[in-house]
N, C-alpha and C positions, 0 to 999 in steps of 0.2 A: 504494500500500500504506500500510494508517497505520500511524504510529509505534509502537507499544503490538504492532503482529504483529512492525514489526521486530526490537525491544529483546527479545521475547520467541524471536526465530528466532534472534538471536545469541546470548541466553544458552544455548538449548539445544543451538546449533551447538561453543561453545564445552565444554558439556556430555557433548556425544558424542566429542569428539576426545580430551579428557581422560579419559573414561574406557575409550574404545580404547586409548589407548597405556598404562594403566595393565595393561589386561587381556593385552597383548603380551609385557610381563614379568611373567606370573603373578600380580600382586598386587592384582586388582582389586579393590574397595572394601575393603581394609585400609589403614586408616588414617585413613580416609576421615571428616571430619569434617563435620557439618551446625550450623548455627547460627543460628536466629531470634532476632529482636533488635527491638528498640524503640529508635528514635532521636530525636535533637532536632537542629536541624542551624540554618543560617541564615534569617534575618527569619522567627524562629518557626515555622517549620516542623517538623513531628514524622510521625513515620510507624511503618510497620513492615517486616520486612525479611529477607530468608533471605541465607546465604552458606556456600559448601560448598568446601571445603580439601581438597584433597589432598595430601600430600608428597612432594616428589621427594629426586633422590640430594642428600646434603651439609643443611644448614641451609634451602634452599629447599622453598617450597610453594605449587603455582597454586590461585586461587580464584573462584570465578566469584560472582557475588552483585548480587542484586535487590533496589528498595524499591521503596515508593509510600506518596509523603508526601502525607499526606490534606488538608492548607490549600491546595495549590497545584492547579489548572484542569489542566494537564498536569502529573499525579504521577508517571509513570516513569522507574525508572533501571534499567540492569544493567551491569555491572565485569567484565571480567578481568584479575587482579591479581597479581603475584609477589610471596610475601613470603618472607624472608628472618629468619631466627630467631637472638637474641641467644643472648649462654650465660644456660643455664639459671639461676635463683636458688630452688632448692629446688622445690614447685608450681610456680613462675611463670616462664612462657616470654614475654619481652619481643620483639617484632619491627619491624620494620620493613617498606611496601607502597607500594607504583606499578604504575598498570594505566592502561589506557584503557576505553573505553566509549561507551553511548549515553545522553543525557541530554535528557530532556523538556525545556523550558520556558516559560513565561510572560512579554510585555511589552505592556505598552500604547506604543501608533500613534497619531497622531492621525490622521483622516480628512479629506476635504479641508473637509469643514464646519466643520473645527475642535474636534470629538467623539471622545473618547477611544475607543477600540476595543482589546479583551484580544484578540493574537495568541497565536499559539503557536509552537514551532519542536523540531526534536532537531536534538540537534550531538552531533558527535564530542567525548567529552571524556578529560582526564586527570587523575588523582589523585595524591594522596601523602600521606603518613600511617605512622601507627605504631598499638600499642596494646598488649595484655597479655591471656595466656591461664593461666590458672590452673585446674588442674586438681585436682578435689574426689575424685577413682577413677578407676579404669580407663576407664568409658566415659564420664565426664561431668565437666562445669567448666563456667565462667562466660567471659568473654570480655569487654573494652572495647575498642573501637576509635575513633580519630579521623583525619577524613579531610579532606583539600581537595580539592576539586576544580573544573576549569576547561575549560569550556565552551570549543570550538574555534570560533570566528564572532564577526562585528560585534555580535549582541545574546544572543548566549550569557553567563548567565550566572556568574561567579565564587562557590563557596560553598564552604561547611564540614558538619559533620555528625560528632556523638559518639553512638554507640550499645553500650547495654549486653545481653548476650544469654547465653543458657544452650547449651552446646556439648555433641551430641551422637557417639561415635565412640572408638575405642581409641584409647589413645595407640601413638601409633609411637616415639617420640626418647625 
């Protein structure tokens, strides 16, 4: 199976369970947040990007979220991530996030000729990060996120990634 059906069966896998268990207690898509974004992340990589929040009980919120960084040979990612919401500062809800996921990547091999060769791999990876939602009305706001993330394997690997985005959804909190 290649990577790109994977990354794509797990986001939607993670997709359907969250939005089952939201519909078990009555509340399905309320609250419900979407948000495409434009990133810049490490060794000049930039892409584009969706992520979709839902809130649970207390300060928590799951999110599942997709890029594909357009400089890199293998561009896909997808996240399920738990975030966790500061106290409010008027508009602006500050958080904090950690998730795992599947992460594409790129390395040159040599061959036995002594010839560079571009592989590829996905690995299991994990993030962590914080960022800020601010919210302009009822259904809409802006959103900054910054994330690390690390590549589980011998040539997985290590990066970062700041992305700004337009947030669509009621507020719940």
């Amino acid at each position: 199976m290649r990577p790109q059906r994977v990354i794509a069966a797990v986001l939607w896998a993670a997709l359907a369970i969250t939005t089952s268990a939201r519909a078990q207690d009555g509340s399905a898509h309320e609250g419900a947040e979407v948000t495409p974004y434009l990133f810049l992340g490490s060794n000049a990589s930039s892409g584009v990007g969706a992520a979709v929040r839902w809130p649970l009980p207390g300060q928590f919120s799951l999110e599942v979220e997709t890029n594909y960084r357009a400089s890199e040979v293998s561009p896909a990612s997808a996240y399920l991530s738990l975030l966790f919401d500061l106290p409010q500062i008027g508009r602006v809800t500050p958080y904090v996030a950690a998730g795992v996921g599947l992460d594409q990547y790129t390395f040159a091999d040599s061959s036995s000729g002594r010839q560079l060769a571009v592989q590829s791999g996905t690995a299991l990876s994990v993030n962590a990060g914080g960022g800020i939602r601010v919210r302009s009305g009822d259904s809409w706001g802006i959103r900054t996120d910054a994330r690390w993330s690390n590549g589980l394997g011998a040539r997985a690997p290590e990066k970062w990634r700041v992305y700004n985005g337009v947030m669509f959804g009621r507020q719940t909190r």
